[in-house]
Gaussian input, Z-matrix of N, CA and C with variables (Angstrom, degrees):
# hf/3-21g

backbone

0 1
 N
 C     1     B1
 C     2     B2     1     A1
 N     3     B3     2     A2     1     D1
 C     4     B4     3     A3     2     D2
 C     5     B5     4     A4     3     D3
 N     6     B6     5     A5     4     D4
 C     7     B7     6     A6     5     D5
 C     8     B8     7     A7     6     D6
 N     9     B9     8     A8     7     D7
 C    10    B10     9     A9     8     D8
 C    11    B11    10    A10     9     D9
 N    12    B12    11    A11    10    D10
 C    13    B13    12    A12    11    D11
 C    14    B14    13    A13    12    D12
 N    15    B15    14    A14    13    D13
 C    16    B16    15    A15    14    D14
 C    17    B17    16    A16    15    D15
 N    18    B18    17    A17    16    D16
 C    19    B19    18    A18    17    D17
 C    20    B20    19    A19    18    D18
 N    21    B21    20    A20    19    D19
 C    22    B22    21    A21    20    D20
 C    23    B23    22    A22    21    D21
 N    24    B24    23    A23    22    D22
 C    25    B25    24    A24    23    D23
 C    26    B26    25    A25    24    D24
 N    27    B27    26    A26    25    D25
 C    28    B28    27    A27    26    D26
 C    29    B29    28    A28    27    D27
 N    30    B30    29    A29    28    D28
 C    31    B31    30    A30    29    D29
 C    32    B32    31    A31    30    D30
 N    33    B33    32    A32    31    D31
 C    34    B34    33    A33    32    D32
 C    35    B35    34    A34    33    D33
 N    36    B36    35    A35    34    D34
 C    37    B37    36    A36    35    D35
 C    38    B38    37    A37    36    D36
 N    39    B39    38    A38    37    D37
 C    40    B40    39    A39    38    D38
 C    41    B41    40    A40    39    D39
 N    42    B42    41    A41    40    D40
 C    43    B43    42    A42    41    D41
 C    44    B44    43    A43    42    D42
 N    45    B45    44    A44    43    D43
 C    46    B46    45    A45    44    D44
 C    47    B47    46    A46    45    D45
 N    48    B48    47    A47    46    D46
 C    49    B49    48    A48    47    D47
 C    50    B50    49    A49    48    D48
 N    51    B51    50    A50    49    D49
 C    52    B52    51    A51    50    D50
 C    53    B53    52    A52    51    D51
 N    54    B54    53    A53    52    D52
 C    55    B55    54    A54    53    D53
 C    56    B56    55    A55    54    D54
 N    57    B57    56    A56    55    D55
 C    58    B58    57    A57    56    D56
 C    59    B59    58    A58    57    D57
 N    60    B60    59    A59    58    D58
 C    61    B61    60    A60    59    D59
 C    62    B62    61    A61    60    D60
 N    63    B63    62    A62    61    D61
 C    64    B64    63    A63    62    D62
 C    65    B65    64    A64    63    D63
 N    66    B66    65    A65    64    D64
 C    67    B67    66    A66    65    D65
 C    68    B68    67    A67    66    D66
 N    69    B69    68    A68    67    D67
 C    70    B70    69    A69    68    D68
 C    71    B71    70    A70    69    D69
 N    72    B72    71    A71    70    D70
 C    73    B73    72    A72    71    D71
 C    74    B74    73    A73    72    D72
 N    75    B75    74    A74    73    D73
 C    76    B76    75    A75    74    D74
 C    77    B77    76    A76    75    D75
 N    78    B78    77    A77    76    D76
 C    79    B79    78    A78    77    D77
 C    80    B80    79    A79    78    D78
 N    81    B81    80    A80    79    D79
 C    82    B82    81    A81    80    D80
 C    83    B83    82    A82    81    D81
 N    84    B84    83    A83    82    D82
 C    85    B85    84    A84    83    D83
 C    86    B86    85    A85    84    D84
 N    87    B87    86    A86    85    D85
 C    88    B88    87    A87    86    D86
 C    89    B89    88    A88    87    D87
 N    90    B90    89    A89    88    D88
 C    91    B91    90    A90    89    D89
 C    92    B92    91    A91    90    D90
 N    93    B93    92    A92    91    D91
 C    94    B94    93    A93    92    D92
 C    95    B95    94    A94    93    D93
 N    96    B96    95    A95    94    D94
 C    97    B97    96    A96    95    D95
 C    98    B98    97    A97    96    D96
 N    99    B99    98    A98    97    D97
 C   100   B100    99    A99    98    D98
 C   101   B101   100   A100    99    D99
 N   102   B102   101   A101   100   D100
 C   103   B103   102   A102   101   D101
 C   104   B104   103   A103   102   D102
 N   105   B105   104   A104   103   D103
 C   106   B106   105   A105   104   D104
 C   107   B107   106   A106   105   D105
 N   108   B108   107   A107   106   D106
 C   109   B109   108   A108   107   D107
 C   110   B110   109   A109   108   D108
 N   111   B111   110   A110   109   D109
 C   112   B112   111   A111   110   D110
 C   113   B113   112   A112   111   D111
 N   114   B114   113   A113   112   D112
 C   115   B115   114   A114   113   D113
 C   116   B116   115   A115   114   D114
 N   117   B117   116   A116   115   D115
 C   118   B118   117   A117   116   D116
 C   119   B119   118   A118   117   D117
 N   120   B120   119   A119   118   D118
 C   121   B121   120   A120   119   D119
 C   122   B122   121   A121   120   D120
 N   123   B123   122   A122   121   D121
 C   124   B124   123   A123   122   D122
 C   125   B125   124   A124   123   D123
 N   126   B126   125   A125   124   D124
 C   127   B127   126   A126   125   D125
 C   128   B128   127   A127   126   D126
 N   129   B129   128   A128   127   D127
 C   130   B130   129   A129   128   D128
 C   131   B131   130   A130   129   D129
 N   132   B132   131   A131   130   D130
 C   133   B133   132   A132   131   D131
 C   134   B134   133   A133   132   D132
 N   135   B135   134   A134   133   D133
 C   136   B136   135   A135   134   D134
 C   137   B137   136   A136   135   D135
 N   138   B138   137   A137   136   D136
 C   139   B139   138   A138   137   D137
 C   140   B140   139   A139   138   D138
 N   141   B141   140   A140   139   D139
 C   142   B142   141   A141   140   D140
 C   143   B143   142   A142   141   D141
 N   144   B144   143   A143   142   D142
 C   145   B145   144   A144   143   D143
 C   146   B146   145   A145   144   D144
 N   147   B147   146   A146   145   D145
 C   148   B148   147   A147   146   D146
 C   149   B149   148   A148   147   D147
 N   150   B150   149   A149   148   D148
 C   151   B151   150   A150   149   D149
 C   152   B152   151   A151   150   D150
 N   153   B153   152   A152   151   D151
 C   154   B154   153   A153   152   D152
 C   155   B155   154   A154   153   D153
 N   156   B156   155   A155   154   D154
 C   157   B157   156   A156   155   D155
 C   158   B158   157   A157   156   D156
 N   159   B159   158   A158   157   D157
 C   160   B160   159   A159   158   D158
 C   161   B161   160   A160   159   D159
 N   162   B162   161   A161   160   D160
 C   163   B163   162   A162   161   D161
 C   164   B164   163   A163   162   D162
 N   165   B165   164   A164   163   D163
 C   166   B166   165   A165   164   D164
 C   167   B167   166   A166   165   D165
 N   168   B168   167   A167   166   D166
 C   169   B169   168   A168   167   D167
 C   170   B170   169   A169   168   D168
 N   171   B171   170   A170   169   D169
 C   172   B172   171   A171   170   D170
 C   173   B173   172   A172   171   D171
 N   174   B174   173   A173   172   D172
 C   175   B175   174   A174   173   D173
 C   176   B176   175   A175   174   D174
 N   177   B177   176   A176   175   D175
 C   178   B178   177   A177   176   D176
 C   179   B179   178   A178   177   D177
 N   180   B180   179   A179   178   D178
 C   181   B181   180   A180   179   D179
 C   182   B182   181   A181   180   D180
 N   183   B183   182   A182   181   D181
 C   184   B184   183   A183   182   D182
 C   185   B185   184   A184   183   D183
 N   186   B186   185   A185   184   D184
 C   187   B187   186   A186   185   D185
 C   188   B188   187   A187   186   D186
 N   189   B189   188   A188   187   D187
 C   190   B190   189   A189   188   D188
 C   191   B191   190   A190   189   D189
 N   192   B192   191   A191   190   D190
 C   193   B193   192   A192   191   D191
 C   194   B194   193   A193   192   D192
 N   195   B195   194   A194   193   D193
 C   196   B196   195   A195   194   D194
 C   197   B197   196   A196   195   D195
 N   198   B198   197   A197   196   D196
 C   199   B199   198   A198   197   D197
 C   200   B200   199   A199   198   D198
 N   201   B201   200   A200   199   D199
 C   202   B202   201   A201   200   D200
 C   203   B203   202   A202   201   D201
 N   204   B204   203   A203   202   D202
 C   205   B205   204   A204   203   D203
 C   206   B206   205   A205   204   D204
 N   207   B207   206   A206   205   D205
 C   208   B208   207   A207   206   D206
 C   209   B209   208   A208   207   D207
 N   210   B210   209   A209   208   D208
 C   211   B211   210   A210   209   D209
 C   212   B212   211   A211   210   D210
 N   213   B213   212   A212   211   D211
 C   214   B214   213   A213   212   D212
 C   215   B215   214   A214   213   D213
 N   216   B216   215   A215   214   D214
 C   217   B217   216   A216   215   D215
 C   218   B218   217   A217   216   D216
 N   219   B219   218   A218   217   D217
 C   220   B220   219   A219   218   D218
 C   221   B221   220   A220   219   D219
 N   222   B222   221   A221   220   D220
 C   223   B223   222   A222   221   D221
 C   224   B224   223   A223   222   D222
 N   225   B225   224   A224   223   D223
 C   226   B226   225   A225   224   D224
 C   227   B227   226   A226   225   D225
 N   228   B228   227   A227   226   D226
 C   229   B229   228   A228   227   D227
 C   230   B230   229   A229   228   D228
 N   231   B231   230   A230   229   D229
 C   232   B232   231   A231   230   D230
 C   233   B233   232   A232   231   D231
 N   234   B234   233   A233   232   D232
 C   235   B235   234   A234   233   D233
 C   236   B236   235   A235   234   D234
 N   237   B237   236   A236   235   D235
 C   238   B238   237   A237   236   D236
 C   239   B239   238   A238   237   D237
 N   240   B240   239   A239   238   D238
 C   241   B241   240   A240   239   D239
 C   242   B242   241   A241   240   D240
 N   243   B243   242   A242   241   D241
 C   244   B244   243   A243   242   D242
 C   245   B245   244   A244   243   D243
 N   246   B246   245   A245   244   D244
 C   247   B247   246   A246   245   D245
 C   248   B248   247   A247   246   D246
 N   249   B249   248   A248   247   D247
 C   250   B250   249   A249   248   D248
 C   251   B251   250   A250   249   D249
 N   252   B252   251   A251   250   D250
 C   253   B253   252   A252   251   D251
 C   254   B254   253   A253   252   D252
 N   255   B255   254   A254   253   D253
 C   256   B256   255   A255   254   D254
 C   257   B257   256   A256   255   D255
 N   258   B258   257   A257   256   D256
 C   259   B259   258   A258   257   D257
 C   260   B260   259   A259   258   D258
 N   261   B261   260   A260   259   D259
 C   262   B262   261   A261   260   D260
 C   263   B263   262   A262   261   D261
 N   264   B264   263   A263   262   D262
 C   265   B265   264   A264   263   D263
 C   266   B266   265   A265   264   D264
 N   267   B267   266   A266   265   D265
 C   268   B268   267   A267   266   D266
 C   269   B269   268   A268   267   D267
 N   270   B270   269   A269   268   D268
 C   271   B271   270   A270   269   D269
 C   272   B272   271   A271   270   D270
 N   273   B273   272   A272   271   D271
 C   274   B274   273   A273   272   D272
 C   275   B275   274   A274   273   D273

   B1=1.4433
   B2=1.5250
   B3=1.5649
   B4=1.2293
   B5=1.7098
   B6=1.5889
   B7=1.4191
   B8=1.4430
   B9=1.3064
   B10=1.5246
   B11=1.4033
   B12=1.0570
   B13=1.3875
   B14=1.2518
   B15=1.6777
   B16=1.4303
   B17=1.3976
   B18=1.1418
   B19=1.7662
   B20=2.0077
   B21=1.3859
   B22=1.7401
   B23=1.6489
   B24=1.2585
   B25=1.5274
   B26=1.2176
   B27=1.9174
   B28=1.2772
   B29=1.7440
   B30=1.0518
   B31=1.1637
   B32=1.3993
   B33=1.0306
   B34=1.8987
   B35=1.2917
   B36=1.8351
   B37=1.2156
   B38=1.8053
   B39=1.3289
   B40=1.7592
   B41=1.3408
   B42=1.3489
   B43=1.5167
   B44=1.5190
   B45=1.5569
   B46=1.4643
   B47=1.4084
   B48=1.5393
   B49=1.9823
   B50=1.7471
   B51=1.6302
   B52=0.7084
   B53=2.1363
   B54=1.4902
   B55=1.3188
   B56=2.2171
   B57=1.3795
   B58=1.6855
   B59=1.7145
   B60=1.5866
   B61=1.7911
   B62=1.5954
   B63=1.3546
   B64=1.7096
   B65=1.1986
   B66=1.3781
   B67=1.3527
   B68=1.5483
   B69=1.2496
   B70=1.6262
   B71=1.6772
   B72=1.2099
   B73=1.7456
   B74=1.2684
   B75=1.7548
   B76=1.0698
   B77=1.6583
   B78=0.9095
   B79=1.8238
   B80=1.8563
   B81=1.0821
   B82=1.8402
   B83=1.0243
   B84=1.4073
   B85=1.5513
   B86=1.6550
   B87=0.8441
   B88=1.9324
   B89=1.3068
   B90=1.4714
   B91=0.7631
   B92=1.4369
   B93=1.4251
   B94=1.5903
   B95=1.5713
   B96=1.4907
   B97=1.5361
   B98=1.4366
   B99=1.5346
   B100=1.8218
   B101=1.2336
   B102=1.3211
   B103=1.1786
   B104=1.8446
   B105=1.5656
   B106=0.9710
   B107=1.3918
   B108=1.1524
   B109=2.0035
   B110=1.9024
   B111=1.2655
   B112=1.6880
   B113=1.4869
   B114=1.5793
   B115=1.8752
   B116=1.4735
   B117=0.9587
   B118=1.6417
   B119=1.9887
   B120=1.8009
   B121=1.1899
   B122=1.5559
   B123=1.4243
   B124=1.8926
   B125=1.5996
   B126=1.6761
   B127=1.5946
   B128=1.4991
   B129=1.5510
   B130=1.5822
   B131=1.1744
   B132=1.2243
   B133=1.4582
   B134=1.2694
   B135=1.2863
   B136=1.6044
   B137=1.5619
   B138=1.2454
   B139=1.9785
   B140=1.4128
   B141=1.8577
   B142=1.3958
   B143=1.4073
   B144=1.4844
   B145=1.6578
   B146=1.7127
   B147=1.3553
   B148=1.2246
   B149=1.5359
   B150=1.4961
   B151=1.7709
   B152=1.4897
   B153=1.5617
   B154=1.6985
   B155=1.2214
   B156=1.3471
   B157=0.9703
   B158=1.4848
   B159=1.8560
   B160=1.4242
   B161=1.5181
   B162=1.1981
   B163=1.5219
   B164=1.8885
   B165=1.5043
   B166=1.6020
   B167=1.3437
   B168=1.3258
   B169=1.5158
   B170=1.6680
   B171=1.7942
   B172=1.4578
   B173=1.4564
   B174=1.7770
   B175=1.3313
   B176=1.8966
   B177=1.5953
   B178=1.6201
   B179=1.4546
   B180=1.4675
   B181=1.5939
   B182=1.0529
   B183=1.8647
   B184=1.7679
   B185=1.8608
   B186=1.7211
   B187=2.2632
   B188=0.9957
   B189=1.0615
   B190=1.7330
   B191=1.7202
   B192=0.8376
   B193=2.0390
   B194=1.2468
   B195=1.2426
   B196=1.3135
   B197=1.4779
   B198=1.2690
   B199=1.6418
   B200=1.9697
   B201=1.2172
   B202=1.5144
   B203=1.2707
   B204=1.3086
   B205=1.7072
   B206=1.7231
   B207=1.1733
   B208=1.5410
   B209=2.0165
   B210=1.2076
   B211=1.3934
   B212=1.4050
   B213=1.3956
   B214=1.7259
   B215=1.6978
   B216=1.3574
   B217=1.6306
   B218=1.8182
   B219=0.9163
   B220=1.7921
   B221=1.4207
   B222=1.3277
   B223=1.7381
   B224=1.4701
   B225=1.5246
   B226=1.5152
   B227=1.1060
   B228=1.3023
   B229=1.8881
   B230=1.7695
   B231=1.2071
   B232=1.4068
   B233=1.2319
   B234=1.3559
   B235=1.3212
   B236=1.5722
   B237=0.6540
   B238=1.8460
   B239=1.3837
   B240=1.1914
   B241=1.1502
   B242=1.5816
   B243=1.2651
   B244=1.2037
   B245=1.3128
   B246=1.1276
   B247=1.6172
   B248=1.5321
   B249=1.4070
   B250=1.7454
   B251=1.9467
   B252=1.8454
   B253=1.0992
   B254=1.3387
   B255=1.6037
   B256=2.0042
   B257=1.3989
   B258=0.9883
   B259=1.7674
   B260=1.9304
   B261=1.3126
   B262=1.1431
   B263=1.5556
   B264=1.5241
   B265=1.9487
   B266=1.3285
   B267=1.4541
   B268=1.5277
   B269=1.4867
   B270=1.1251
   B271=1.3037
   B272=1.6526
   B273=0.9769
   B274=1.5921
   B275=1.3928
   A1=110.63
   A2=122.23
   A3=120.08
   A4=113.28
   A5=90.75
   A6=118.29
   A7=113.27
   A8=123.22
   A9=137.63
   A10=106.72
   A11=117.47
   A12=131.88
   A13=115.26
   A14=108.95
   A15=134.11
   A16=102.46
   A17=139.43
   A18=157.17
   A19=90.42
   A20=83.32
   A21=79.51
   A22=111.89
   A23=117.49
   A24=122.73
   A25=94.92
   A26=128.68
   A27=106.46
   A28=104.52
   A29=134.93
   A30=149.36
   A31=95.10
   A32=123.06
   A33=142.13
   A34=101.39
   A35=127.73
   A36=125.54
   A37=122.95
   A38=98.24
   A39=99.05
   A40=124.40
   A41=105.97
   A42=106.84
   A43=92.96
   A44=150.23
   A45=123.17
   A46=111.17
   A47=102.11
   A48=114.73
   A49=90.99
   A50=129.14
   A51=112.99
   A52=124.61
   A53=96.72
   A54=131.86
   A55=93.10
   A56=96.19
   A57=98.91
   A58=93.75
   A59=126.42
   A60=110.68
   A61=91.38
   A62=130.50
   A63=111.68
   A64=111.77
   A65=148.69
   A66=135.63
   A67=79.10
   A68=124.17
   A69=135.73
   A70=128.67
   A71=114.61
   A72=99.51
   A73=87.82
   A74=108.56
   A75=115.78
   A76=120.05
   A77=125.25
   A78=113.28
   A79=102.40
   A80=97.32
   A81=108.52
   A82=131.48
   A83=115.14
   A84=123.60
   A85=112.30
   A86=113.38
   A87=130.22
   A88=110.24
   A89=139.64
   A90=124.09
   A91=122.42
   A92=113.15
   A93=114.33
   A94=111.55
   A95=92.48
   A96=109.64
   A97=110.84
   A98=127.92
   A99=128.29
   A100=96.65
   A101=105.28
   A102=127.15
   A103=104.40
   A104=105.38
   A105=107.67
   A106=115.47
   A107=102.81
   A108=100.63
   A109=90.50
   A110=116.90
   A111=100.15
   A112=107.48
   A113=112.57
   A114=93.50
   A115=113.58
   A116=108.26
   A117=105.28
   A118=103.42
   A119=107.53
   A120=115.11
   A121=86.49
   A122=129.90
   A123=107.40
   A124=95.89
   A125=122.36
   A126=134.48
   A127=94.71
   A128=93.99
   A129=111.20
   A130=129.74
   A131=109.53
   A132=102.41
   A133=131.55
   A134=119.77
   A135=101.72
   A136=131.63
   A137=96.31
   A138=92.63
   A139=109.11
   A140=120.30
   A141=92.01
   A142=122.21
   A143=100.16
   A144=113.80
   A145=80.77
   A146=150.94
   A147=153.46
   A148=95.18
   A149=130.03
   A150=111.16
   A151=108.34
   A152=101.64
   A153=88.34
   A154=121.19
   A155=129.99
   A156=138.84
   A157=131.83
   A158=113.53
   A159=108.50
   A160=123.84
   A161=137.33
   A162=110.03
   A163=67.64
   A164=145.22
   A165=133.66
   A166=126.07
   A167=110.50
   A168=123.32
   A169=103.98
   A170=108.79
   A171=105.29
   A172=98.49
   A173=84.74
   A174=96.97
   A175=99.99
   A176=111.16
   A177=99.07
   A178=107.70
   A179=88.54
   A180=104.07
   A181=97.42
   A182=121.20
   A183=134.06
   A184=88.10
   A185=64.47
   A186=90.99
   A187=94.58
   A188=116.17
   A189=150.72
   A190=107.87
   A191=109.12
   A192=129.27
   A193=103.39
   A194=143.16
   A195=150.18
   A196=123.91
   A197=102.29
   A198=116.11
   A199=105.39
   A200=114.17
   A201=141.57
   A202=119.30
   A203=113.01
   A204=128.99
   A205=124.21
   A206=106.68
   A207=127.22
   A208=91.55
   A209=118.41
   A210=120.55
   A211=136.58
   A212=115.82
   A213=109.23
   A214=96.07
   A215=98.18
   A216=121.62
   A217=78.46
   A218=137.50
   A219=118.68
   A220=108.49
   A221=110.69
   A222=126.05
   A223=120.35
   A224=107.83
   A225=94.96
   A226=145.27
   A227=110.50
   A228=124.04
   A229=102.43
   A230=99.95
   A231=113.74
   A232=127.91
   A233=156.66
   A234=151.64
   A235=106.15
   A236=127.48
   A237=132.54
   A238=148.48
   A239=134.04
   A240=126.68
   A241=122.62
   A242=116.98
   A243=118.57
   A244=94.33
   A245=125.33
   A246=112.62
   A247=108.96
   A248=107.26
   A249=90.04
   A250=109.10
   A251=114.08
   A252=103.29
   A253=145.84
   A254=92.85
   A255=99.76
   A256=110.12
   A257=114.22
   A258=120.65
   A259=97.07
   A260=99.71
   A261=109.76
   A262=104.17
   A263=95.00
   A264=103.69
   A265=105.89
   A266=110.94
   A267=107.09
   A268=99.05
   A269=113.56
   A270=127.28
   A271=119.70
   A272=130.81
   A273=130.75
   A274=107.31
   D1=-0.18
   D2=-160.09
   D3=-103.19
   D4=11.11
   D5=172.45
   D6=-80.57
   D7=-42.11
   D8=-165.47
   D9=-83.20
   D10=131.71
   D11=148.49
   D12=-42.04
   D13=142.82
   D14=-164.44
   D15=-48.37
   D16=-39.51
   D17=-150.33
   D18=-93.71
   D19=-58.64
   D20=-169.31
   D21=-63.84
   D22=-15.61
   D23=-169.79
   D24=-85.07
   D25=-48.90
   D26=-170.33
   D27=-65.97
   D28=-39.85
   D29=171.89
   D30=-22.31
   D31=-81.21
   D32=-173.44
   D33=-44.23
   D34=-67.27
   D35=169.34
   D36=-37.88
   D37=-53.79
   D38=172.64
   D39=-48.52
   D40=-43.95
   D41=-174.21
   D42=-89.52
   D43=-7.80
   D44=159.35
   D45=-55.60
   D46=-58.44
   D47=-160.08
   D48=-57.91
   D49=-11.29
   D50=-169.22
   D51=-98.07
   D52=-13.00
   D53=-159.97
   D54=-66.34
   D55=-56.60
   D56=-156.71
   D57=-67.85
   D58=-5.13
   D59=-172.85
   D60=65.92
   D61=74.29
   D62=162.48
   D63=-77.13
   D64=-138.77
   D65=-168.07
   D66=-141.70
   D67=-41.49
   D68=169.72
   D69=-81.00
   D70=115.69
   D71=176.30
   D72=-127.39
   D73=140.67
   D74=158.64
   D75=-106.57
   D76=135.34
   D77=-173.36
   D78=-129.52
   D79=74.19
   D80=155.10
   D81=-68.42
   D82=104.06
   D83=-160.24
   D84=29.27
   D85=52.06
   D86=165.74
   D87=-57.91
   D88=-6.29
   D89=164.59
   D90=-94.50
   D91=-13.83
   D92=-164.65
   D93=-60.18
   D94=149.36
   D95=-179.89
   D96=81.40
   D97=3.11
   D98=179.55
   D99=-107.31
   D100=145.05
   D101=167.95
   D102=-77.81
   D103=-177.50
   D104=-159.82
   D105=-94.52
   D106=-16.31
   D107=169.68
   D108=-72.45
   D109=-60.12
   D110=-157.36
   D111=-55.54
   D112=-37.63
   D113=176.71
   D114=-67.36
   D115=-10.15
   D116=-175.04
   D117=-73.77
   D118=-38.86
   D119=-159.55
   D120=-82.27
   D121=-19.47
   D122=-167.68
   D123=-105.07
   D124=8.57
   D125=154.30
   D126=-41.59
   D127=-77.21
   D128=-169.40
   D129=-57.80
   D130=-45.82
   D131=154.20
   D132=-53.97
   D133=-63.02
   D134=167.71
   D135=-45.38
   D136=-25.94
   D137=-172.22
   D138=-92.38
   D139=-9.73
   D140=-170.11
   D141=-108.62
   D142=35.11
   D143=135.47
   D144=82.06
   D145=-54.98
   D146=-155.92
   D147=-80.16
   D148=-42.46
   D149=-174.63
   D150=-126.50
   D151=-9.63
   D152=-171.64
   D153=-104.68
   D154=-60.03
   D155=165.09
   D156=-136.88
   D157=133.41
   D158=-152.62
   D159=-88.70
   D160=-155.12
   D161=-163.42
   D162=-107.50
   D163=-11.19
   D164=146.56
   D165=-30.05
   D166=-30.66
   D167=-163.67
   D168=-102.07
   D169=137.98
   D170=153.15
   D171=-134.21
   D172=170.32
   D173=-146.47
   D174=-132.27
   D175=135.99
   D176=164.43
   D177=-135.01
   D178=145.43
   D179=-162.35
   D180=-121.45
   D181=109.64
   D182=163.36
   D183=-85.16
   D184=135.10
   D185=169.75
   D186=-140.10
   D187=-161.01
   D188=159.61
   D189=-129.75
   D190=-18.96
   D191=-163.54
   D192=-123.42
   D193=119.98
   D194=159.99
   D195=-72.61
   D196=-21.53
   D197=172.82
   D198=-65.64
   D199=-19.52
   D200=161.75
   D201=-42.33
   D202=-54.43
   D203=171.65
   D204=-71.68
   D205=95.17
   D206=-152.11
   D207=-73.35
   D208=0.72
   D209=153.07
   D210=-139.58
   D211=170.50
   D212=-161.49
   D213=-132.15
   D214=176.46
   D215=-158.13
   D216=-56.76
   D217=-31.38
   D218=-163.41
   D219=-74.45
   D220=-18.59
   D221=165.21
   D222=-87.43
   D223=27.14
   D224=-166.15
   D225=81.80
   D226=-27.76
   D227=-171.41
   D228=-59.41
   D229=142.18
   D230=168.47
   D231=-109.32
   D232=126.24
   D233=-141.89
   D234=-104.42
   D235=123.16
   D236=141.07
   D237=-118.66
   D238=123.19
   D239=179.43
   D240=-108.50
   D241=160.19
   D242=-149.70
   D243=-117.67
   D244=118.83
   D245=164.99
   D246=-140.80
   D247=137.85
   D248=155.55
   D249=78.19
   D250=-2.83
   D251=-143.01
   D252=106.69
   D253=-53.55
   D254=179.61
   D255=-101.92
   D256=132.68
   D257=177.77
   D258=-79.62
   D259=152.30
   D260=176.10
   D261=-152.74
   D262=142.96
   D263=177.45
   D264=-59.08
   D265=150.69
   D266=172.02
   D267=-134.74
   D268=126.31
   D269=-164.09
   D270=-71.06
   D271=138.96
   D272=-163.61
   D273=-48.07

């Protein structure tokens, strides 16, 4: 793997954590190092329910960028922000 570029490795990593169906995914800054077609392509993959992730699976996604979170309040997602320590809801 020490062949691939930083983008293509997270790429490789995503689709391992993604291979066993855990019941848990965590995705911490999962996007770093991709350019913008591949986050766009592991968007799609995760959301279209047929390879990425099942309506079995939940999922938490640390960003800094919300444009990051490949789903919205019509999918369920719940917002939080972290400040200071205390998480707080952030409203749609």
């Amino acid at each position: 793997m020490t062949s691939l570029v930083t983008g293509e490795q997270s790429m490789v990593l995503l689709m391992r954590a993604l291979v066993g169906a855990p019941p848990l995914v965590l995705l911490d800054e999962a996007w770093a190092g991709m350019d913008r077609a591949m986050v766009q392509a592991a968007h799609r993959y995760l959301a279209d329910g047929g390879g990425g992730l099942s309506s079995e699976q939940a999922c938490i996604v640390v960003s800094h960028w919300e444009e990051e979170v490949p789903w919205g309040a019509e999918h369920g997602v719940e917002r939080y922000k972290l400040d200071g320590g205390i998480g707080t809801e952030v409203s749609a």
